[in-house]
KEDOKE-660876 format. One record per atom (N, C-alpha, C, CB): residue number from 1; residue in one letter; atom name; x, y, z. Coordinates in pm, whole numbers, always signed. Glycine has a CB too. Layout:
REC   resi   resn   name       xx       yy       zz
REC    NUM      a     CA        X        Y        Z
...
This chain:
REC   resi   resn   name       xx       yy       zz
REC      1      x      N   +13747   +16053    +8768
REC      1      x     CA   +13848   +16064    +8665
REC      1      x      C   +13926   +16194    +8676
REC      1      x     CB   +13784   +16055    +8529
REC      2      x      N   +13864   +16268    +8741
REC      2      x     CA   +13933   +16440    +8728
REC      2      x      C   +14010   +16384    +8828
REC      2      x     CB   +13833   +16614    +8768
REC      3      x      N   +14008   +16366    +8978
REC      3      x     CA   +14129   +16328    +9106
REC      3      x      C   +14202   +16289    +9002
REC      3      x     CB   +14107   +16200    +9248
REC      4      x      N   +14201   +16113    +8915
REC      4      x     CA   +14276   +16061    +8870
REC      4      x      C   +14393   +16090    +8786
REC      4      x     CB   +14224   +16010    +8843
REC      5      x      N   +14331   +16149    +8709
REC      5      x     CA   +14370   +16274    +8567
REC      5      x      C   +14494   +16362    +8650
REC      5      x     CB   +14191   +16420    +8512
REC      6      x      N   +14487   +16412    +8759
REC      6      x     CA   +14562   +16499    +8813
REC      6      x      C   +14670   +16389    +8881
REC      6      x     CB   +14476   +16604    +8910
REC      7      x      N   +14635   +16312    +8919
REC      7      x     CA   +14749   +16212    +9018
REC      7      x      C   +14833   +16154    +8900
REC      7      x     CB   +14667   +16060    +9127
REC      8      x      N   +14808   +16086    +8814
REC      8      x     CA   +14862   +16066    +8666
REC      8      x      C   +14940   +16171    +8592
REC      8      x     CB   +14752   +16043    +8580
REC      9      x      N   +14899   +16298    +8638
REC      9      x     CA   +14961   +16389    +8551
REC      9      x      C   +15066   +16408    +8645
REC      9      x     CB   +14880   +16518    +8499
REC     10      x      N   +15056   +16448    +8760
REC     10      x     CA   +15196   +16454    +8854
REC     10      x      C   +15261   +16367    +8917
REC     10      x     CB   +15191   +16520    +8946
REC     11      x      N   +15240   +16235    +8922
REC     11      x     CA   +15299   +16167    +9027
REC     11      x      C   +15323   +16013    +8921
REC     11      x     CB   +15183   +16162    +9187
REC     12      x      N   +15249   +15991    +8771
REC     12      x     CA   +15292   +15829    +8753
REC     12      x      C   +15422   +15894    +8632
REC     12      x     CB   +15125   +15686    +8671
REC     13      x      N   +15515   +15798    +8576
REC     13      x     CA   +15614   +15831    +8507
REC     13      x      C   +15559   +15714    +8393
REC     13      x     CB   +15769   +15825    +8585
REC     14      x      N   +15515   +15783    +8272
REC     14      x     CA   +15463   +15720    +8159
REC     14      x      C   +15556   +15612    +8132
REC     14      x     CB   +15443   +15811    +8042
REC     15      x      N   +15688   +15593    +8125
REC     15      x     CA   +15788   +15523    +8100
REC     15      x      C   +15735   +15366    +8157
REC     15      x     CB   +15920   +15593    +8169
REC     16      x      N   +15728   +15352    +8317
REC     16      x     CA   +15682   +15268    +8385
REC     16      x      C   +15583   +15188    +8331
REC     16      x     CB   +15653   +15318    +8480
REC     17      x      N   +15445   +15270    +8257
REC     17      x     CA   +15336   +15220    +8211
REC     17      x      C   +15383   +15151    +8079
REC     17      x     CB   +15228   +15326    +8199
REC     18      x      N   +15495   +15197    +8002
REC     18      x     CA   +15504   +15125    +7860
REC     18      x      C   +15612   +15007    +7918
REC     18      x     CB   +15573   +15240    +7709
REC     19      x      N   +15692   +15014    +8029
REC     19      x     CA   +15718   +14894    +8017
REC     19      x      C   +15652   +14748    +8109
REC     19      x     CB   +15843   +14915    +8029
REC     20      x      N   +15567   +14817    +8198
REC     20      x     CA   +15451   +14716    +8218
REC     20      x      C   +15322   +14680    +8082
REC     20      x     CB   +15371   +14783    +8355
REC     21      x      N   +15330   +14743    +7973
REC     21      x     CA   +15273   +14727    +7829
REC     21      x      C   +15326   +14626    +7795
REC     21      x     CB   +15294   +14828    +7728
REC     22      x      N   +15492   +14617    +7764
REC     22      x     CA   +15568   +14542    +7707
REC     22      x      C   +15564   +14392    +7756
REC     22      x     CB   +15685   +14602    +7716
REC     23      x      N   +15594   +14449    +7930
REC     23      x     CA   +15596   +14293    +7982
REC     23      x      C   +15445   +14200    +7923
REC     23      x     CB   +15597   +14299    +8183
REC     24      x      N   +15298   +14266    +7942
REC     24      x     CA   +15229   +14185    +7930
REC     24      x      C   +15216   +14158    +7780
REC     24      x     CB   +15128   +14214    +8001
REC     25      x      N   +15303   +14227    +7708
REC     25      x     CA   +15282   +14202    +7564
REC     25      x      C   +15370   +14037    +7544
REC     25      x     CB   +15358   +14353    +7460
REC     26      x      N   +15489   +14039    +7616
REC     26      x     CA   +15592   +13989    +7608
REC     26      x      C   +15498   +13829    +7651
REC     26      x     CB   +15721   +14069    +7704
REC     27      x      N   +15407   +13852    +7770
REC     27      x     CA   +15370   +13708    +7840
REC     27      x      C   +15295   +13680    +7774
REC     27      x     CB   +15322   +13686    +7973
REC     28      x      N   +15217   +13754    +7689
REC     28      x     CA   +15093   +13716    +7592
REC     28      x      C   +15145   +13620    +7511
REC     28      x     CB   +15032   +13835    +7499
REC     29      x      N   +15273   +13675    +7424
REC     29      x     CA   +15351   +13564    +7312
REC     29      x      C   +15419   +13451    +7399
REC     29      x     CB   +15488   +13646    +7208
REC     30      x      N   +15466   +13446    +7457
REC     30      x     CA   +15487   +13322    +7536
REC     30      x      C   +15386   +13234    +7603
REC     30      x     CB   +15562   +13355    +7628
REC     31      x      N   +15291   +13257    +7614
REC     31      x     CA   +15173   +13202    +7658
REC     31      x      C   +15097   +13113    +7480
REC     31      x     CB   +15067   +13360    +7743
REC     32      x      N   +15074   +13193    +7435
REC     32      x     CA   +15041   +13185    +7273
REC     32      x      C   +15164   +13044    +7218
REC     32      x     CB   +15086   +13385    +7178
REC     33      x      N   +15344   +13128    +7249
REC     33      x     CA   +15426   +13035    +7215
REC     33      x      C   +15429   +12893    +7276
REC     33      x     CB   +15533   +13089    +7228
REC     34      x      N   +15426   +12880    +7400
REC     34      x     CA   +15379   +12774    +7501
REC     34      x      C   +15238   +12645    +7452
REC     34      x     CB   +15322   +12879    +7635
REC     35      x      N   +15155   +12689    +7402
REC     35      x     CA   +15040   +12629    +7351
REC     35      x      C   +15108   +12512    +7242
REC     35      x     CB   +14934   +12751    +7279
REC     36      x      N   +15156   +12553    +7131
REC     36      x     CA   +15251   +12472    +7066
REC     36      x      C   +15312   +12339    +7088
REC     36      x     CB   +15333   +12534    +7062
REC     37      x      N   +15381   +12353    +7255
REC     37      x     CA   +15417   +12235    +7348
REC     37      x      C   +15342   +12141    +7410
REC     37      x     CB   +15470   +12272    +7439
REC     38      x      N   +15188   +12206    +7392
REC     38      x     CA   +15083   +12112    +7479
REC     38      x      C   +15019   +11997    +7370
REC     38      x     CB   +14940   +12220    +7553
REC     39      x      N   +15061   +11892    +7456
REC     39      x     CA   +15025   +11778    +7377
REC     39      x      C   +14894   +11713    +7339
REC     39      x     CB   +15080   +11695    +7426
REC     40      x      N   +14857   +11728    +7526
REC     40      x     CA   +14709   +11710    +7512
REC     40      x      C   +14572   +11788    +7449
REC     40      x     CB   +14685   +11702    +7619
REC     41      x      N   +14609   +11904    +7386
REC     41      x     CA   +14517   +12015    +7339
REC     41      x      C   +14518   +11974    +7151
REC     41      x     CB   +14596   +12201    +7392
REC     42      x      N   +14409   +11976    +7080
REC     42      x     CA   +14446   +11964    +6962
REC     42      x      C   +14401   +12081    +6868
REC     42      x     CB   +14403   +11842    +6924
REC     43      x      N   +14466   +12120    +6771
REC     43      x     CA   +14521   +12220    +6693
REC     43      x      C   +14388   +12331    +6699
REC     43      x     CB   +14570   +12159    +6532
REC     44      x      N   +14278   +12265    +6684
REC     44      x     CA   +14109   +12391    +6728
REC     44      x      C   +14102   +12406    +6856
REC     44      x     CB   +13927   +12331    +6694
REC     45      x      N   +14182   +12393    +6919
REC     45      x     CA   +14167   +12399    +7070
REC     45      x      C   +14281   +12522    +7089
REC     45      x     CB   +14206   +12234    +7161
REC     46      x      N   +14436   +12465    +7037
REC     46      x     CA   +14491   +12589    +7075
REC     46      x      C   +14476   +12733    +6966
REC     46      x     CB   +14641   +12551    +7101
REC     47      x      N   +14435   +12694    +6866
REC     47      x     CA   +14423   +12825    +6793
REC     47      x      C   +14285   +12922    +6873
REC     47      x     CB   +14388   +12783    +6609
REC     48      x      N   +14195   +12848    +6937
REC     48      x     CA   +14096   +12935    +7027
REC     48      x      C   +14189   +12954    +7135
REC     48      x     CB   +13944   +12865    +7077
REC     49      x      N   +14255   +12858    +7224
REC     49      x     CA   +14340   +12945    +7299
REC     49      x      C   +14407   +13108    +7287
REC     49      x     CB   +14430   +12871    +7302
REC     50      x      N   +14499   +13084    +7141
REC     50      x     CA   +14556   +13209    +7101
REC     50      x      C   +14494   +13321    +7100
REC     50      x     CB   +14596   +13205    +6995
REC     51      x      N   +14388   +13287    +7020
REC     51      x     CA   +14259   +13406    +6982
REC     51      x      C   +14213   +13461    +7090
REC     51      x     CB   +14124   +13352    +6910
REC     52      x      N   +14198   +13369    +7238
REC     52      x     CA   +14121   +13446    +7328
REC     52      x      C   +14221   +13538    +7407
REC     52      x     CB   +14036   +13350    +7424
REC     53      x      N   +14362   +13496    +7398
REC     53      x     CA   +14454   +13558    +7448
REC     53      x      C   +14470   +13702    +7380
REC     53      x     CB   +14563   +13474    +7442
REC     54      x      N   +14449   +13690    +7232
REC     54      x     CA   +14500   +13818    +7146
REC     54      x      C   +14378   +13900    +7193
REC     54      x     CB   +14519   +13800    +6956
REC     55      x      N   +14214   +13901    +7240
REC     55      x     CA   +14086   +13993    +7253
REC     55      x      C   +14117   +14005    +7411
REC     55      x     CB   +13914   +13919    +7201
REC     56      x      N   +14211   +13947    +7507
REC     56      x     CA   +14236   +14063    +7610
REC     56      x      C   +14280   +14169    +7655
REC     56      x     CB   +14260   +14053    +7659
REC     57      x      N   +14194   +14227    +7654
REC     57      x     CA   +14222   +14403    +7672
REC     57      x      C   +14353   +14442    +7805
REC     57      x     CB   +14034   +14490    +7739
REC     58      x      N   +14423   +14505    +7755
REC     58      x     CA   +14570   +14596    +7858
REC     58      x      C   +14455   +14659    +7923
REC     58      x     CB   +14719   +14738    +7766
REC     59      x      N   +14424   +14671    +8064
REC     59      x     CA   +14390   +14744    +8135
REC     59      x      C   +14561   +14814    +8234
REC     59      x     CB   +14267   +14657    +8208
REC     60      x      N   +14644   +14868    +8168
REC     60      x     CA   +14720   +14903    +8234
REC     60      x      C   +14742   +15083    +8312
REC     60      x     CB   +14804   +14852    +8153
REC     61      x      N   +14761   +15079    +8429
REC     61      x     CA   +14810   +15206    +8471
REC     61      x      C   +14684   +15319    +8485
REC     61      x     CB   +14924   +15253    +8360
REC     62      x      N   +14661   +15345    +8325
REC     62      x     CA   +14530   +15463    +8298
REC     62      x      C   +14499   +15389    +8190
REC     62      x     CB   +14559   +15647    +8262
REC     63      x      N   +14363   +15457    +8168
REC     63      x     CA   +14353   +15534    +8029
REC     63      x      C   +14445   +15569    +7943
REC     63      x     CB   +14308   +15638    +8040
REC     64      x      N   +14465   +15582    +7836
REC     64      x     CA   +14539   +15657    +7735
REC     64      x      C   +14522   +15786    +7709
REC     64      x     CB   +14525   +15609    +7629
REC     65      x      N   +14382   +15795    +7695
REC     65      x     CA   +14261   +15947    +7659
REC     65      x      C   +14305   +16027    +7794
REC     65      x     CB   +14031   +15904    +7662
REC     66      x      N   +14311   +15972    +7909
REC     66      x     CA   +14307   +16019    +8049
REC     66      x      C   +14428   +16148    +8027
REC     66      x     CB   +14351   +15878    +8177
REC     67      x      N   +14494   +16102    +7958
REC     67      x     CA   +14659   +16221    +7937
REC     67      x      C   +14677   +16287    +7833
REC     67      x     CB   +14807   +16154    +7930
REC     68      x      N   +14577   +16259    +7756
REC     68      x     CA   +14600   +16322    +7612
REC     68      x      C   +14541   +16428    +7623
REC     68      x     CB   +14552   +16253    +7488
REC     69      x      N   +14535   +16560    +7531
REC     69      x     CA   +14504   +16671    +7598
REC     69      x      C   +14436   +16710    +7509
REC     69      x     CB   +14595   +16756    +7646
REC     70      x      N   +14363   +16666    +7384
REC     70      x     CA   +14261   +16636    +7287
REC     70      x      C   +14177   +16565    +7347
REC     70      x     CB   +14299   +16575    +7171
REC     71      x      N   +14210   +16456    +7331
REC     71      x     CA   +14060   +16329    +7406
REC     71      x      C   +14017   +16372    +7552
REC     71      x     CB   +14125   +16124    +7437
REC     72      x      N   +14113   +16406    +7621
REC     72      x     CA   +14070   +16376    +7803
REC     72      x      C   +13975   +16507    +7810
REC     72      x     CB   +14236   +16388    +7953
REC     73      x      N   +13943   +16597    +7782
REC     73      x     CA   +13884   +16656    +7805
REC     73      x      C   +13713   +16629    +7743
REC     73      x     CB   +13960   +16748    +7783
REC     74      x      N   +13731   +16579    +7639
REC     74      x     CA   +13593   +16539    +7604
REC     74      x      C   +13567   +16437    +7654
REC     74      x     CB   +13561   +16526    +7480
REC     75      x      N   +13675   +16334    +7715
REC     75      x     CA   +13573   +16230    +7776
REC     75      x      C   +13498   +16265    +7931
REC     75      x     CB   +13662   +16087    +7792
REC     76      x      N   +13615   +16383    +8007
REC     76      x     CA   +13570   +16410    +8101
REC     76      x      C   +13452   +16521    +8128
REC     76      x     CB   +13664   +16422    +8150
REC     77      x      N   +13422   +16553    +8009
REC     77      x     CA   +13307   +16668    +7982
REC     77      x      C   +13189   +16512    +8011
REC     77      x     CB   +13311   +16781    +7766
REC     78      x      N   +13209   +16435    +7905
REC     78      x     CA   +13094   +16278    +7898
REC     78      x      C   +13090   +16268    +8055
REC     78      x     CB   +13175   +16090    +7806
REC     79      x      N   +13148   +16239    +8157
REC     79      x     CA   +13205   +16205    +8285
REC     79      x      C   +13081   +16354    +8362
REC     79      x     CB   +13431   +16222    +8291
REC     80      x      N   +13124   +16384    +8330
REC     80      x     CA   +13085   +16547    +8435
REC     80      x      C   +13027   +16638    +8384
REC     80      x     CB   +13199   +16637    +8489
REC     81      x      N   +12992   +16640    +8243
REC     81      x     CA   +12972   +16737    +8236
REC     81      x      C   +13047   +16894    +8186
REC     81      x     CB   +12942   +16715    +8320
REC     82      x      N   +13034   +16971    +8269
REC     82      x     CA   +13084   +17098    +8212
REC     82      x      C   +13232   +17140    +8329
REC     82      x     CB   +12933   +17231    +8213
REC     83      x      N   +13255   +17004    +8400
REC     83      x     CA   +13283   +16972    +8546
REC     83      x      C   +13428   +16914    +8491
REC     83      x     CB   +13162   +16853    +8639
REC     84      x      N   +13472   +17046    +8460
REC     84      x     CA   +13652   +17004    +8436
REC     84      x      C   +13720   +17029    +8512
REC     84      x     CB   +13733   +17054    +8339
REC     85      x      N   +13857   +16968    +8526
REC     85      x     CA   +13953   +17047    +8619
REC     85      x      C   +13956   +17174    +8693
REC     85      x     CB   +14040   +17063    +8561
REC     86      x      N   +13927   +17269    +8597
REC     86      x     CA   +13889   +17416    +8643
REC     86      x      C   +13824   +17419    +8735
REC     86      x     CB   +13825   +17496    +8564
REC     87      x      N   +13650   +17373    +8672
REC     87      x     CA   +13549   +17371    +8738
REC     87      x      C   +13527   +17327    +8864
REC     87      x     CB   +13488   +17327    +8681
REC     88      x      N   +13578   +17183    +8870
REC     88      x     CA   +13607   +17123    +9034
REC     88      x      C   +13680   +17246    +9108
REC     88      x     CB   +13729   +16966    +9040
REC     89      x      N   +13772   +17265    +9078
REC     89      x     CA   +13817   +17379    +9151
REC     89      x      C   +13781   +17478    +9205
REC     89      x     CB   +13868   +17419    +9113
REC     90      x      N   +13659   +17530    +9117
REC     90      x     CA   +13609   +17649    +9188
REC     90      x      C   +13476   +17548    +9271
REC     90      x     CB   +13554   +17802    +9061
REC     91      x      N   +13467   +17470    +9271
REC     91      x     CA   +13345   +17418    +9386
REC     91      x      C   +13357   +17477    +9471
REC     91      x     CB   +13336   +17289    +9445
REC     92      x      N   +13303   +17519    +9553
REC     92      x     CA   +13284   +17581    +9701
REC     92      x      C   +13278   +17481    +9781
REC     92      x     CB   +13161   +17667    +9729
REC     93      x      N   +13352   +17487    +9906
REC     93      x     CA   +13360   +17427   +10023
REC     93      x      C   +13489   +17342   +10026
REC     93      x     CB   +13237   +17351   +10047
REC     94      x      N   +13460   +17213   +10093
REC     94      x     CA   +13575   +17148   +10098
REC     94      x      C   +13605   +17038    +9979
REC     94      x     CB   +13577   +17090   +10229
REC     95      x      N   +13741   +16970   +10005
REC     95      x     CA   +13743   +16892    +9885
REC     95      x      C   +13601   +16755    +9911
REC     95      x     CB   +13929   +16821    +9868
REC     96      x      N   +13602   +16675   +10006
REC     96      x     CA   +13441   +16645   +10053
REC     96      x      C   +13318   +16687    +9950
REC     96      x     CB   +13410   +16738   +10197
REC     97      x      N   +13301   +16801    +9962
REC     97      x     CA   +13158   +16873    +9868
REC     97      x      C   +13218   +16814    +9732
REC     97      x     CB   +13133   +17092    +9864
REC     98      x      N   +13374   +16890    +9678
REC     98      x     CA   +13408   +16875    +9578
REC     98      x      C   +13414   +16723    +9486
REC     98      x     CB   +13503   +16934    +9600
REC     99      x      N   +13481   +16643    +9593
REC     99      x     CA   +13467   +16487    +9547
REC     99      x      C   +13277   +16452    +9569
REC     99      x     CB   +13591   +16365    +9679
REC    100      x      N   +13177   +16475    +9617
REC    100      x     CA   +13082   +16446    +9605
REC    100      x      C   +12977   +16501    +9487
REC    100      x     CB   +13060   +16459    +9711
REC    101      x      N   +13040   +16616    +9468
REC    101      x     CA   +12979   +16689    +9336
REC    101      x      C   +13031   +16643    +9207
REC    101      x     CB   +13006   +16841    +9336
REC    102      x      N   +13144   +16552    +9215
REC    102      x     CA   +13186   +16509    +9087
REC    102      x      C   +13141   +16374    +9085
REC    102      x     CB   +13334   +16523    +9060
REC    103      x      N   +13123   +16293    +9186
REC    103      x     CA   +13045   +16192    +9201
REC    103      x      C   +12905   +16132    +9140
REC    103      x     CB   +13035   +16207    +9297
REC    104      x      N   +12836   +16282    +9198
REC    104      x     CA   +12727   +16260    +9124
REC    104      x      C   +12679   +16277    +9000
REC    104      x     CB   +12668   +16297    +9165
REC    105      x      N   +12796   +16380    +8975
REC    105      x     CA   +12793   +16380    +8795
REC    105      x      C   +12846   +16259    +8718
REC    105      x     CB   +12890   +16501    +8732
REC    106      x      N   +12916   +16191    +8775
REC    106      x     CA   +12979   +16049    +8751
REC    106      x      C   +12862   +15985    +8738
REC    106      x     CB   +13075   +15981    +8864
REC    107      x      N   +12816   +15959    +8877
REC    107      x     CA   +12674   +15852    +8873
REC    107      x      C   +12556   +15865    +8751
REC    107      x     CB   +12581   +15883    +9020
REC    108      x      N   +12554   +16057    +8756
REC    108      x     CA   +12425   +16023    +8646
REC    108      x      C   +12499   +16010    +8475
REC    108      x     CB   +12287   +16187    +8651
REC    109      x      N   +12622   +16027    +8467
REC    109      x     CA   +12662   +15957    +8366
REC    109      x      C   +12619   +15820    +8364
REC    109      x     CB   +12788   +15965    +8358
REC    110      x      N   +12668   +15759    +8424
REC    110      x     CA   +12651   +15571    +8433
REC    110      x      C   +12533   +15509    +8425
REC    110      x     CB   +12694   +15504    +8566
REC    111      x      N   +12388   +15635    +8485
REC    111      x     CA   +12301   +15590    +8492
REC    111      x      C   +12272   +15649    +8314
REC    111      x     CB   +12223   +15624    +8630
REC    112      x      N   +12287   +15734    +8301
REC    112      x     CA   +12242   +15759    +8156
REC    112      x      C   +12331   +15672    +7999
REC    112      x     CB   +12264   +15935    +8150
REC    113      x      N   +12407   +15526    +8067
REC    113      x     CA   +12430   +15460    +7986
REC    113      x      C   +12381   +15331    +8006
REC    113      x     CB   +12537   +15472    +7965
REC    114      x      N   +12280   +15332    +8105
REC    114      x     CA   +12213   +15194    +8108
REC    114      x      C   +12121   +15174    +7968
REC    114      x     CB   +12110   +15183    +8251
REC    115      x      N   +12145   +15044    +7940
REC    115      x     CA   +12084   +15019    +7795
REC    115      x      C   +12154   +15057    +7702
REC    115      x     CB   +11966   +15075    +7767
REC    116      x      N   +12275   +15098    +7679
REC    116      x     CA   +12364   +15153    +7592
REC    116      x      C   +12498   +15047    +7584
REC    116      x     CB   +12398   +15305    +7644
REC    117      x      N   +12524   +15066    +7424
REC    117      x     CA   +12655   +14938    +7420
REC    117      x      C   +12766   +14946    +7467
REC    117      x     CB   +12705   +14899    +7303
REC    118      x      N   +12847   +14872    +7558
REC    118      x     CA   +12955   +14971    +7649
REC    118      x      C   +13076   +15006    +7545
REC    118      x     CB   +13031   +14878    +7803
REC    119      x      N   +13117   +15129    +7627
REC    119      x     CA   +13254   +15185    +7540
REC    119      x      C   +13374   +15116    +7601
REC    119      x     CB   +13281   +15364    +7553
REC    120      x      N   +13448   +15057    +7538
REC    120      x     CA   +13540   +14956    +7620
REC    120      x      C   +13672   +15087    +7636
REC    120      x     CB   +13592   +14774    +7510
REC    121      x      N   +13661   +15162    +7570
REC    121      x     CA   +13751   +15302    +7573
REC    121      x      C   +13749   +15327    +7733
REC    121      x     CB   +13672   +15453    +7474
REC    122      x      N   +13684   +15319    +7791
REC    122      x     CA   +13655   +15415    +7908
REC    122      x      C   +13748   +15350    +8066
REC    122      x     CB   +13457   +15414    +7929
């Protein structure tokens, strides 16, 4: 998330991400509107259609938290640890060591949420 966090911060143009938001907002209601026309489906059929359409999650672009400059840091403390931007930085050696040392702070995050209810935030 820290690489990511940094490639997001310099290189994606937030603009892009809200209007790939829009589009899938846009196909959601037309998909939803479309149901209406289907003949063969009857009325408990497409209202579960709709419903399952409205509980799919935007996985678009990032995170949200990833850019915010309140949240991203506490989620990436959860992530790593004490292993922020800064911190990667001063790793010693190459970026190699550096991407492997954040790795494993990654991993024993993930492992220390086995058995835990997932955060769909993340």
């Amino acid at each position: 998330w820290v690489l990511a966090r940094r490639f997001v911060r310099e290189k994606f143009d937030p603009a892009r991400k809200t209007v790939a938001e829009e589009m899938v907002k846009n196909l959601r209601e037309a998909f939803k509107e479309s149901l209406q026309g289907i003949s063969w489906m009857d009325k408990e059929t497409k209202r579960a259609a709709a419903q399952k359409a409205d509980m799919i999650e935007d996985r678009i672009g990032y995170p949200d938290w990833l850019v915010d400059p309140q949240k991203g840091p506490v989620y990436l403390q959860r992530f790593y640890g004490k292993a922020d931007e800064e911190a990667w930085k001063n790793v010693k050696g190459s970026f190699l060591e550096a991407k492997t040392y954040l790795s494993n702070r990654g991993n024993e995050f993930m492992l220390s949420q086995l058995g835990q209810e997932e955060d769909k935030t993340l």
